[in-house]
C-alpha positions as CSV (number, residue, x, y, z in Angstrom):
1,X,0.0,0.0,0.0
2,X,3.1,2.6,1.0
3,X,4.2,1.9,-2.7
4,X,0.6,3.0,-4.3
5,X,0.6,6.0,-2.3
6,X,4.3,6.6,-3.4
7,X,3.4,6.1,-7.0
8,X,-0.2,8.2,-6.7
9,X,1.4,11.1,-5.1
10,X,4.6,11.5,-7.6
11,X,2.4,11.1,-10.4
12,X,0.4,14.4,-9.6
13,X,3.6,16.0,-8.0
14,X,5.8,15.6,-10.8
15,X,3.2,16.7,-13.5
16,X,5.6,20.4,-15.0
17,X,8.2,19.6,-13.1
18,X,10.4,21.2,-15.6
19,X,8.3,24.7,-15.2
20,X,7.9,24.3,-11.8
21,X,10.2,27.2,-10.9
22,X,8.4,29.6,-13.6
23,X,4.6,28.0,-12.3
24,X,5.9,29.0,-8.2
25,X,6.9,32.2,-9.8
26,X,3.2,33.3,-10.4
27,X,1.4,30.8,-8.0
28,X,-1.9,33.0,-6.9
29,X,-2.0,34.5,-3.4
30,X,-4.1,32.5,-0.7
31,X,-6.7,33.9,0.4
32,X,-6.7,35.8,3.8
33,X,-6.6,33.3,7.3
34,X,-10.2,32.3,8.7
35,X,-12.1,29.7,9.5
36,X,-11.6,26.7,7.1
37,X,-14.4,24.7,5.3
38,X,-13.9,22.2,7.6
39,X,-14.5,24.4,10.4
40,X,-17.9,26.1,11.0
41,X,-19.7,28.3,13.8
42,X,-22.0,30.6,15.1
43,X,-23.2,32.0,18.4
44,X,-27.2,31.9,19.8
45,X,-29.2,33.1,22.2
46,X,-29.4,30.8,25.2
47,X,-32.7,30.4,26.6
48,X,-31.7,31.2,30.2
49,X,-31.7,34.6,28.6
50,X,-30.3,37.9,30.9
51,X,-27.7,37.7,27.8
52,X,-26.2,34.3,27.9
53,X,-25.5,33.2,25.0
54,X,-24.2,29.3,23.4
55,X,-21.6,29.0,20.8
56,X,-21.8,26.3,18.2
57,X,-18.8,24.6,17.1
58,X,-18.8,22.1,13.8
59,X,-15.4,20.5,13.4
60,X,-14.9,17.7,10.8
61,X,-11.7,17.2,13.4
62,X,-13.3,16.8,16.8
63,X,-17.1,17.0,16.1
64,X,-19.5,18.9,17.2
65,X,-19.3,21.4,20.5
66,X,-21.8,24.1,22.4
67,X,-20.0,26.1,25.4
68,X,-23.0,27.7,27.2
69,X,-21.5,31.4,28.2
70,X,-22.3,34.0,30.2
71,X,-23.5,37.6,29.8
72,X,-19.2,38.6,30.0
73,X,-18.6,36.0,27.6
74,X,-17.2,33.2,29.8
75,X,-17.8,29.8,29.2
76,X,-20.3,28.0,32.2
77,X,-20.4,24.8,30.6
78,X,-19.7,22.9,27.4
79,X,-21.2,19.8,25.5
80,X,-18.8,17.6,22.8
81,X,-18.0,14.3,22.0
82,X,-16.4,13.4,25.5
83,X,-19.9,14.6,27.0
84,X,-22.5,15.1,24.4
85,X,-25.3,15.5,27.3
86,X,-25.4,17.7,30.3
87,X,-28.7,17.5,32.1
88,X,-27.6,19.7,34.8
89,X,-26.7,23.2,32.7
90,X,-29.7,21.8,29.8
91,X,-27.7,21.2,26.9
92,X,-27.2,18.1,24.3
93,X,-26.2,17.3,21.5
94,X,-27.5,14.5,18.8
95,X,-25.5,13.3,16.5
96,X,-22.4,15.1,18.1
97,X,-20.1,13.0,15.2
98,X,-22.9,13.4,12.3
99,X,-22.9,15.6,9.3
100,X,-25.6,16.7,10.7
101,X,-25.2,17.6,14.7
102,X,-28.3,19.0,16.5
103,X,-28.0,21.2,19.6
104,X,-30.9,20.9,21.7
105,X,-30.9,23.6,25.1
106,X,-33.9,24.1,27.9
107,X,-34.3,26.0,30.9
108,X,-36.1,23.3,32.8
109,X,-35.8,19.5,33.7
110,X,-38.7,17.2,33.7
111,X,-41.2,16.9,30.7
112,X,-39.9,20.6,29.4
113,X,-39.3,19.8,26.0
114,X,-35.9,20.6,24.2
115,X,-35.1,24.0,21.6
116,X,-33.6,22.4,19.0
117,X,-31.1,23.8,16.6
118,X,-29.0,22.6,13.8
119,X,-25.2,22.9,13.7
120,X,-24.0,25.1,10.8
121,X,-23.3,22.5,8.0
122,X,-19.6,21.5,6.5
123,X,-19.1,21.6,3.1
124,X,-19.4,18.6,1.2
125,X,-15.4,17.1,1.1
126,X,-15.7,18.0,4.8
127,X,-18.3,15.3,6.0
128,X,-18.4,11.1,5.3
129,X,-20.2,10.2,2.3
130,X,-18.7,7.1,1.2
131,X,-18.2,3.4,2.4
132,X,-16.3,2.0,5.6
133,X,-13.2,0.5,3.0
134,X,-10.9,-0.9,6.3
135,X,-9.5,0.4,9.7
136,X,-6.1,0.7,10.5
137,X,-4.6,0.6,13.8
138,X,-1.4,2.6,13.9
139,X,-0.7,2.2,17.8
140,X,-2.4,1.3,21.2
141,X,-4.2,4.9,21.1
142,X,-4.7,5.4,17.5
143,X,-6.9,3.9,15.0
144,X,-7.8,5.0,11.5
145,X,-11.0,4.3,9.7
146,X,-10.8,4.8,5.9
147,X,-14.1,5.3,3.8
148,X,-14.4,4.9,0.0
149,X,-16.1,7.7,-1.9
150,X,-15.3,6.3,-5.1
151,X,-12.4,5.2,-6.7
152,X,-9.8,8.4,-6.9
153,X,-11.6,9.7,-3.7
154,X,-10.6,8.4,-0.2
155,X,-11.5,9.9,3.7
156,X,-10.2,9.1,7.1
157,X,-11.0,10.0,11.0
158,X,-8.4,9.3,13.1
159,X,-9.4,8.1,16.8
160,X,-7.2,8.3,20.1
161,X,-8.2,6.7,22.7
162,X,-11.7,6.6,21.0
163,X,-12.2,10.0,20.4
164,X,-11.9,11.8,17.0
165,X,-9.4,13.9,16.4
166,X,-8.5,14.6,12.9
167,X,-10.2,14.4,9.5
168,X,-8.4,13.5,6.2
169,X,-10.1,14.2,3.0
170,X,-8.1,12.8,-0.6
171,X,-9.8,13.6,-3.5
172,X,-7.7,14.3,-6.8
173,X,-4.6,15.1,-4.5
174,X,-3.4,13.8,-1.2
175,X,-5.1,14.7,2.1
176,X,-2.8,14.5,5.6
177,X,-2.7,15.3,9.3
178,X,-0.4,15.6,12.2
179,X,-1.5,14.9,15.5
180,X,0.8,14.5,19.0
181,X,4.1,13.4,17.2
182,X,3.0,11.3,14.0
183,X,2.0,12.1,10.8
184,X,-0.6,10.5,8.4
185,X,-0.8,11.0,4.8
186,X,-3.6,9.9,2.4
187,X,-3.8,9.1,-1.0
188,X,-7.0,9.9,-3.2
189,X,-7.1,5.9,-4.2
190,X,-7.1,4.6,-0.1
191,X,-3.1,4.4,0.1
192,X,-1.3,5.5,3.5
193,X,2.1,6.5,5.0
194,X,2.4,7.3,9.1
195,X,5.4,8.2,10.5
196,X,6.2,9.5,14.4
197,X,8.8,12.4,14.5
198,X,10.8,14.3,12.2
199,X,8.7,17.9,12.4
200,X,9.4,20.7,13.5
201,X,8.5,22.8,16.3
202,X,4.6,24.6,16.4
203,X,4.8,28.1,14.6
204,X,8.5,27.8,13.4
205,X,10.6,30.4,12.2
206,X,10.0,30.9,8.5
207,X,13.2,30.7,5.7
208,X,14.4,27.4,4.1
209,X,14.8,24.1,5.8
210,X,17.0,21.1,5.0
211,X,15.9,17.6,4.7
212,X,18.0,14.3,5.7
213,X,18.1,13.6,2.2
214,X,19.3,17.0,0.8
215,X,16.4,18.4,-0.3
216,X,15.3,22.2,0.8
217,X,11.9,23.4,2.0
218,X,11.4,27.1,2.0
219,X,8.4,28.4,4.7
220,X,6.4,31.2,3.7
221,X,3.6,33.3,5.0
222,X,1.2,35.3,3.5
223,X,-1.8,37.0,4.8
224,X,-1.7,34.4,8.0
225,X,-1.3,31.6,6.1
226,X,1.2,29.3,5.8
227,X,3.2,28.0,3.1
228,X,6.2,25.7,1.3
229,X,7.9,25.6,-1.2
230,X,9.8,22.1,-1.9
231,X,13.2,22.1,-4.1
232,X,14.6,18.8,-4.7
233,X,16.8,17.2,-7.6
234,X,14.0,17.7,-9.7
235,X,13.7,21.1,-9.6
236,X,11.4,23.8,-6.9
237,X,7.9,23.0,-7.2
238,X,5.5,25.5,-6.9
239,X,4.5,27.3,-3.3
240,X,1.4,25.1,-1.1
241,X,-0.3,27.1,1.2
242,X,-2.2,25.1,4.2
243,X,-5.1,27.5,4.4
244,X,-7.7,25.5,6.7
245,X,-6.2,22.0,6.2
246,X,-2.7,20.1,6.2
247,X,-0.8,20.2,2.6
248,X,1.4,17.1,1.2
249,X,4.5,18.3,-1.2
250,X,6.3,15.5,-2.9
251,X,8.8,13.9,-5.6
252,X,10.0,10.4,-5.7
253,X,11.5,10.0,-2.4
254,X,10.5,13.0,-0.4
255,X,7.4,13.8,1.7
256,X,6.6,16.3,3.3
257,X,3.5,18.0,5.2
258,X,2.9,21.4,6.2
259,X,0.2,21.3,8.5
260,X,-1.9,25.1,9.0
261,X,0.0,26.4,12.5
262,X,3.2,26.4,10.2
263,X,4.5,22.7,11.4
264,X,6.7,20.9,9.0
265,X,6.7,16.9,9.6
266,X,8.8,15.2,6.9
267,X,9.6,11.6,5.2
268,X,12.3,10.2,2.9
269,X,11.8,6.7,1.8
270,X,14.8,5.5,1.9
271,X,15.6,6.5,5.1
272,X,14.8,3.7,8.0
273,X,15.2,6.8,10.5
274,X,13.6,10.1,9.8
275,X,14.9,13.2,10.9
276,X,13.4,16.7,11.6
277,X,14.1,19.2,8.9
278,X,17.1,21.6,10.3
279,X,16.8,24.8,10.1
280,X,19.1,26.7,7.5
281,X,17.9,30.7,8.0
282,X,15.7,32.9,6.2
């Protein structure tokens, strides 16, 4: 399967790899920083009233999440997957891992019936539509379920310790995600590569990198979003910017992920060991 992904990735990666240098050259701005596709929110009014208020959270990541808060804005209590009912403060939620979560708050215990209100929707690539296609388990915490869309078009959730806490969405190029200190990558036809280590630090500094085997990576930033730039024997590809979701840049032998806080996680096949990417200066 690590040799599929390989081959899927490259394919699409190496596509103009003799422009890529010209194509990087005029590669379009990103848009400006906000809240991704796969993220989605909104505040209402609580029905305790005296301006309490409950903020709706959709996450393709973690699921869905209410925080009841008061009239100064503070957070009184909160509903997710870990706890998806709270009798005490009146709040649920149905369907807290759906694509279609429901928030439901009351005042009163007893027969008082529930104010229901849907979660703001994710967009489509952001919710599971296809077919349970295998689960992976990756270590004593972590398991991966894989879903079939259709054939060139594959999603994952990653679990820890039975919660959810990541999304992966591969359709026409590959989806990836970093989570504690591994890395998953993958590929649009259900291929996968994990590896622990070999990132760097949250929020690093920006300028070029070095890889174990050679190869540069240059991080950018541009209107709050990150970016990199991959330059390898066969030539600089053009810039990827992780606006809202983890990126995958990669040639034959190289991987690498740029996840949206400006992380860098890397992986050279023919290494047994991998190795963070050392910093070279800007």
């Amino acid at each position: 399967m690590r040799t599929a992904l390989r081959t899927a990735l490259v394919t699409v990666a190496l596509v103009g790899t003799t422009t890529a240098s010209v194509v990087s050259a005029h590669a379009a701005a990103p848009a400006p920083a906000g809240s991704s596709a796969c993220v989605t929110a909104t505040t209402i009014p609580s029905v305790f009233g005296g301006g309490m208020k409950v903020r709706l959270v959709g996450s393709a990541d973690s699921g869905a999440s209410a925080t009841l808060l008061d009239a100064k804005g503070h957070a009184v209590a909160t509903v997710n997957q870990s706890k998806p009912t709270d009798l005490a403060d009146g709040l649920k939620i149905t369907g807290v891992l759906s694509a279609k979560p429901v928030f439901g708050q009351r005042s009163q215990g007893g027969p008082t019936p529930w104010q229901s209100t849907p979660f703001p929707p994710l967009s489509a690539d952001c919710t599971l539509r296809g077919t349970l296609s295998r689960t992976l388990r990756l270590d004593a915490r972590t398991t991966v379920q894989i879903f079939k869309v259709s054939a060139d078009h594959h999603q994952a959730r990653v679990f820890r310790d039975g919660k959810l806490v990541r999304f992966l969405d591969a359709h026409s190029r590959a989806g990836a995600a970093l989570f504690g200190n591994r890395t998953l990558v993958l590929d649009p036809v259900g291929g996968t590569v994990s590896w622990t280590g070999a990132e760097t630090a949250v929020s690093p500094r920006l300028g070029r990198y070095k890889l174990a085997n050679g190869a540069i990576v240059k991080l950018v930033k541009h209107n709050g979003v990150y970016g990199a730039q991959l330059t390898t024997s066969h030539g600089t590809f053009s810039t990827e910017y992780a606006k809202g979701r983890p990126v995958v840049l990669q040639d034959n032998v190289t991987l690498v992920v740029l996840g949206v806080d400006g992380t860098l996680s890397n992986h050279i096949y023919s290494k047994s060991v991998q190795k963070a990417p050392v910093y070279l200066g800007a």
